[in-house]
N, C-alpha and C positions, 0 to 999 in steps of 0.2 A: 722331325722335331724330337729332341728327345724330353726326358722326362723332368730333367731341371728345367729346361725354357720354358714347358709348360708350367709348372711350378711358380716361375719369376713373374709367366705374363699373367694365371689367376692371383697373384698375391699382390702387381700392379694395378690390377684391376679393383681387388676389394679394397684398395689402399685409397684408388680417384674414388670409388662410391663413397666410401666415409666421408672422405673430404665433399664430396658434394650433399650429403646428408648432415655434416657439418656444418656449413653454409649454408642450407635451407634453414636449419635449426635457430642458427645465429641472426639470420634476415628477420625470419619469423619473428625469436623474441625481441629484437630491437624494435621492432616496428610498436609490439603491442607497449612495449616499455613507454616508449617518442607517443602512444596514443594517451597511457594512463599518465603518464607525468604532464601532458597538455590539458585533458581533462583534471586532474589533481590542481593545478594553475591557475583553469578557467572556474571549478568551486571556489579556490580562495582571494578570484578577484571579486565574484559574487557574494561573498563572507562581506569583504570588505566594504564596499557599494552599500551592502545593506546597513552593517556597521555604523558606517558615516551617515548615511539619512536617519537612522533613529537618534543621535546623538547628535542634535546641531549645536554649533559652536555660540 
């Protein structure tokens, strides 16, 4: 093996781990986003709920 393939296959290497530390990164903050915008939601249907009972029509 000479010294370029080695070369080729560490720089393919570091090139899949990014990308799958990329991919963790991306999973991760989506998920928390999909949790605080669910939560963010479920306050302002409870805003609303309360809203509407103190002010009957």
């Amino acid at each position: 093996m000479g010294i370029v393939t080695k070369a080729g296959d560490w720089s393919f290497k570091a090139f899949t781990a990014g990308l799958g530390l990329a991919t963790i990164y991306l999973t991760t903050t989506f998920s928390v986003n999909v949790y605080r915008g669910l939560s963010w939601h479920n306050a302002q249907s409870k805003l609303e709920m309360e809203q509407s009972e103190e002010q009957p029509e």
